[in-house]
N, C-alpha and C positions, 0 to 999 in steps of 0.2 A: 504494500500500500504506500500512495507518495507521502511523502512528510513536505506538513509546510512550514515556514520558517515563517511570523507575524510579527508586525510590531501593531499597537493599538493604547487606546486611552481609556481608562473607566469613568466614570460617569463620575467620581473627585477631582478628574483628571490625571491621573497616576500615570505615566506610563509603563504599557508591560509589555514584555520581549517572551518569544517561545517558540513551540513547535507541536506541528496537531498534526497526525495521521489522518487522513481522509479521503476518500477518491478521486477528489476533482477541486480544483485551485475554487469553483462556485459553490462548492460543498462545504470547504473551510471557511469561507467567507459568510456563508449563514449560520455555521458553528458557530464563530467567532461572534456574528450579530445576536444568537443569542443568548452568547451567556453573557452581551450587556456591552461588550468592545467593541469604542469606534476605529474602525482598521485603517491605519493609515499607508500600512505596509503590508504588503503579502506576496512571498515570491515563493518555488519552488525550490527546496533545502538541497536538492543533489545540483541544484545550479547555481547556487545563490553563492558568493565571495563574500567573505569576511569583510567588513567595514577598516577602513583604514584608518589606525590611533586618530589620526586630528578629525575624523568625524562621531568619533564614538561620543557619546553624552560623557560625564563626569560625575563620577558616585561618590561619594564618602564612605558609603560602605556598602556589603555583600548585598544587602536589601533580603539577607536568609532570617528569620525567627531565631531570638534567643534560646540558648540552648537550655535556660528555665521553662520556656516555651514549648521547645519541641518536646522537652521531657515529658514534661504535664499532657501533651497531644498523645505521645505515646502510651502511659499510663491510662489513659481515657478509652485508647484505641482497644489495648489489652485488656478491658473491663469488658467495653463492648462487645468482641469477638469472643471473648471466652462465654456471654451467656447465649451465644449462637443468633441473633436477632438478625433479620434481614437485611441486606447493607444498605440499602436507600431508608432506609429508617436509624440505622448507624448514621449514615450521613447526618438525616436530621436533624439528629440529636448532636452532632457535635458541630452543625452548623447554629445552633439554639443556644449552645453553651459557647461560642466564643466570644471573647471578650470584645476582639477589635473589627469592625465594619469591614475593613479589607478583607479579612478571615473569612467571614461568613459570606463574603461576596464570593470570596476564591469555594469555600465549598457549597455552596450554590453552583455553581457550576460545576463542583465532580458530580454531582447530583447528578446533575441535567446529562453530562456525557455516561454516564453510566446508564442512565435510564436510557439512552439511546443505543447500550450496545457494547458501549468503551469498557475495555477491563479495567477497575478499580485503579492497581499499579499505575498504567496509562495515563487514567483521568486525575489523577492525582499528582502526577510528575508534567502534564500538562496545563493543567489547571490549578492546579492546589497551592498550600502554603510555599513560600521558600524554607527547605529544609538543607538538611545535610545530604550527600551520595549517599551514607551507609544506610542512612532512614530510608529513602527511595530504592536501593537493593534488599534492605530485609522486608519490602513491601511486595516487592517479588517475590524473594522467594516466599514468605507468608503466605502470598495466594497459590502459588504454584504447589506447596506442599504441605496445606489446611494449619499449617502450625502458627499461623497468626498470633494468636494469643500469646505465646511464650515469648517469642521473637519481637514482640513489642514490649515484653515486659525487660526482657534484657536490654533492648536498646535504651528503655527508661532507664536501666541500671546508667548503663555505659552515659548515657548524657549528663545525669546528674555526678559520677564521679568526675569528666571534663569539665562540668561549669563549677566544681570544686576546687579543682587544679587551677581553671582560671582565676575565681575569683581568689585564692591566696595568693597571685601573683600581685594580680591589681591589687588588693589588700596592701600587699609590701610595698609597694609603689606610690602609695596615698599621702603618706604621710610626708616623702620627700617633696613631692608634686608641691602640697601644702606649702611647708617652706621656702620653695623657689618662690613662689608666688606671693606669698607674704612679705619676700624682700625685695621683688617689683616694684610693689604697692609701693612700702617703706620709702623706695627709691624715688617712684613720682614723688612723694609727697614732698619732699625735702626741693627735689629741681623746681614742682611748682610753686610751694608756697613758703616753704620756710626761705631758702634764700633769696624768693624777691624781697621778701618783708625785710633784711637785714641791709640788700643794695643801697637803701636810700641814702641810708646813715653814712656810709663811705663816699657817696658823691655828693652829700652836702658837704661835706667837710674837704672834699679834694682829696681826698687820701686813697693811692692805690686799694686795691682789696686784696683777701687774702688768695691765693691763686686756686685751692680747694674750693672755695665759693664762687670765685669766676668761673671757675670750669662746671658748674651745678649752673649758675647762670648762663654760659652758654647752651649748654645743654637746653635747659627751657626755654630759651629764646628760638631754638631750631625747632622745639615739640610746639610751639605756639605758633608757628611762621607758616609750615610744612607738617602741624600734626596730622591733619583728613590722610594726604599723599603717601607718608610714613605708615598711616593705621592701614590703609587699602594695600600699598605693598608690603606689606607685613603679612595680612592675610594671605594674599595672594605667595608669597614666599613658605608661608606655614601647609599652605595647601597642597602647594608643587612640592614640596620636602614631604610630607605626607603622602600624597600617591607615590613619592620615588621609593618611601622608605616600606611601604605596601609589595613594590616589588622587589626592590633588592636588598631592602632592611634586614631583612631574617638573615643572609645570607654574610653580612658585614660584620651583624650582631655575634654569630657562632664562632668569629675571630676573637671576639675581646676576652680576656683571662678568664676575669667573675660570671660575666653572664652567659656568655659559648658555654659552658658547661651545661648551666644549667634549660637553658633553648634547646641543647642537644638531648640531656634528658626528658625533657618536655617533649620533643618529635618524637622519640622513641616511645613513651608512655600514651603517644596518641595512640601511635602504628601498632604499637604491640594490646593495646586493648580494643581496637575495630578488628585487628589477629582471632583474638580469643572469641569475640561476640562472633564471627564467619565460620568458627572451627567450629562451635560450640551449635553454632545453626545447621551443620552437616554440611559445609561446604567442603571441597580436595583441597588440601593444602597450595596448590599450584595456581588455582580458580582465586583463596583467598589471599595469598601474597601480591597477584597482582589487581586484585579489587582494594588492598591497603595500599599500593603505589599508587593509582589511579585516584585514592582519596584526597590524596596530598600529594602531586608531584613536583612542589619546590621544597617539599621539605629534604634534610641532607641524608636520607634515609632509606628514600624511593627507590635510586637507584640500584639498593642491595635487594631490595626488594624484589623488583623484576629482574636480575640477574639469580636471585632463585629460584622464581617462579619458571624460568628458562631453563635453569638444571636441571628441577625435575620431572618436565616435559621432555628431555634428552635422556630420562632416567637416571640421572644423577641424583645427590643430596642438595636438600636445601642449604644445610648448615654450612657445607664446605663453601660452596659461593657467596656467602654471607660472610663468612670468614676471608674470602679471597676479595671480596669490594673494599674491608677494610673500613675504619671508621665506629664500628662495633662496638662496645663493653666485652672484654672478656669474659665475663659474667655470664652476659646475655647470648655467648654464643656457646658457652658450655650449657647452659641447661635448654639451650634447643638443641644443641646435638642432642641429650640426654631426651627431650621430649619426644627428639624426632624418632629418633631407634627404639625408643620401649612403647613407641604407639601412644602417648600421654601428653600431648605437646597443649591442647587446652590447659591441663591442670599446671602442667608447669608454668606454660605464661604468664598464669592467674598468679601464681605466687611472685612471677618477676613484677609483673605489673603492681603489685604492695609494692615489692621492694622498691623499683622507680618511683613511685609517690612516695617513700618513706625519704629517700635521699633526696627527692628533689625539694622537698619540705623543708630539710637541713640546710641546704644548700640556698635555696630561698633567707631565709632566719640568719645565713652570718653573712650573706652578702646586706640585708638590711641592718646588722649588726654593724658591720663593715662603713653601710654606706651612711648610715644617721650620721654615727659622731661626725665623720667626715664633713660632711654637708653642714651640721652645724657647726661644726669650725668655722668652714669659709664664711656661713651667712654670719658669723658672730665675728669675723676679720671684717665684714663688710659693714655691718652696724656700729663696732669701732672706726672703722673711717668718716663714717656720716657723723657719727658722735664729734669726734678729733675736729671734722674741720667747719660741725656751726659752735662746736664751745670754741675754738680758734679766734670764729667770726666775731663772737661775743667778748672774749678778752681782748680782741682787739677796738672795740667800740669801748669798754673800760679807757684803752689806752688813749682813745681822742677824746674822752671828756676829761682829762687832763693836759 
């Protein structure tokens, strides 16, 4: 069946990009009208070329559901399947229970392609939420081998132990954010208002000023002149450093001392727990290594990945290609050898995957160990300077009323 490639607007205006199996480019185009999309684009996917970077729109982010989101979908999913109800009545009911308008838009319309015909998976990977790949493969195989309910219930595992991982990251990370920002603030305050208020005193009297306080006065006399110009490319510099650092950040990041460690633990504790949820689903070893490459392929991990999922399609070991890409934990590649040979490679993972959360935790804690005092040093070098040069300002105004 052709596949078509759309782009369209909802009726908030949102735009959404995708792709519908249907017979006839007239057929997707009344799909599309009625599950509520005004199409402004429709071409045929085996012809259609990739858009070129300078026309692509600009995201700030994936536009996928939080992964407290998709847990909770999961969990709901896995209630509903296990008490057998029909699925357009599943639908229903979890188009009733979402919170956000788009949601319930989006399953309104698997509704509607399911009532026509579309298999669930399908209508859900074309129409439905933004999820994760591994959510839209265990949706497959769920229908393909009636085990829905389980397969949902683990994915709920596996998302809620990743937005755990995450949020101890961002956790650690809050409180330094906090202090840069506090000594921002500090910093306007001092260029805007405390050293104009001291200027007067030294040009009424003719006297030089002190060169810390000129230099805070020039400063605000640029942020006064040129602040609009300054605040717009600032944005615009925060933005373009941001998409850059979306694509090749991770990869810069896995260089530096403290944090390459712990980024590399973190990829590996993604890979090796979408590993255990695909083994544990009955998938071949061979199928699941490269459905965990295919999850994340900038992560630095991937390509050990599908270089073992190629060994053992050659009949090979996974472990040894794992071993020969290099980049590995010794750790981690002795108890997959051991998994892989004693037939137990779920259970073993399971336990690495503790062990990865337990170090990455540590490692997490004395790099914030590490980085607090740090950081409070310098902002407390820097508040000492702002201190030094308005009490400076001040005993030098002493000095001209004498």
């Amino acid at each position: 069946m052709p596949v078509f490639t759309y782009k369209g607007y909802t009726a908030e205006g949102r735009v959404e990009n995708g792709q519908l199996d249907t017979l006839s480019e007239a057929a997707a185009y009344d799909t599309l009208r009625a599950m509520g999309l005004a199409v402004v684009d429709l071409r045929d996917g085996a012809q259609s070329r990739p858009e070129p970077w300078y026309r692509r729109e600009v995201r700030l982010t994936s536009g996928t559901l939080p992964l407290a989101e998709q847990a909770a979908l999961a969990e709901q999913m896995a209630v509903l399947f296990r008490v057998r109800l029909p699925l357009l009545d599943i639908l229903g009911i979890l188009h009733d229970g979402a919170d956000h308008r788009d949601t319930r838009a989006r399953f309104a319309r698997i509704r509607w392609l399911v009532s026509e015909g579309v298999t669930f998976p399908d209508a859900f990977a074309q129409a439905g939420p933004r999820v994760s790949t591994v959510f839209l493969t265990l949706l497959q195989m769920g229908h393909r081998s009636d085990a829905m309910p389980a397969l949902m219930a683990d994915l709920a595992d596996y998302l809620r132990e990743q937005e755990k991982l995450q949020g101890k990251i961002l956790g650690a990370l809050l409180y330094p954010a906090v202090l840069i920002v506090a000594t921002f603030g500090l910093l306007l305050i001092v260029t805007l208002s405390l050293a104009p208020a001291l200027a007067p005193i030294f040009a009424g009297q003719d006297r030089p000023m002190p060169g810390g306080l000129a230099a805070f006065l020039t400063i605000g006399t640029v942020l006064k002149a040129h602040g609009a110009a300054l605040g717009i490319g600032a944005v615009l510099a925060g933005l373009a450093l941001y998409l850059l650092l979306r694509r090749v950040g991770s990869r810069l990041a896995l260089r530096l001392p403290l944090i390459g460690p712990i980024m590399r633990d973190t990829a590996l504790l993604r890979l090796n727990r979408a590993l255990v949820l695909l083994l544990r689903a009955g998938w071949p070893l061979n199928d699941a290594l490269q459905t965990c490459a295919t999850l994340a392929p900038r992560d630095p991990f991937a390509p050990a990945l599908r270089a073992a999922s190629e060994a053992l399609e050659k009949g090979g070991r996974a472990h040894g290609a794992l071993a020969l890409a290099g980049g590995m934990p010794s750790l981690f590649l002795d108890l997959f050898r051991i998994g892989e040979e004693t037939n137990t490679l779920p259970e073993v993972l399971a336990a690495v995957s503790r062990s990865l959360a337990d170090r990455t935790a540590r490692r997490t804690q004395r790099l914030l160990a590490a980085l607090t005092p740090a950081l409070t040093l310098i902002i407390g070098g820097v508040i000492g300077l702002l201190i030094t040069t308005i009490m400076g300002a001040v005993f030098s105004v002493n000095d001209l009323a004498f």
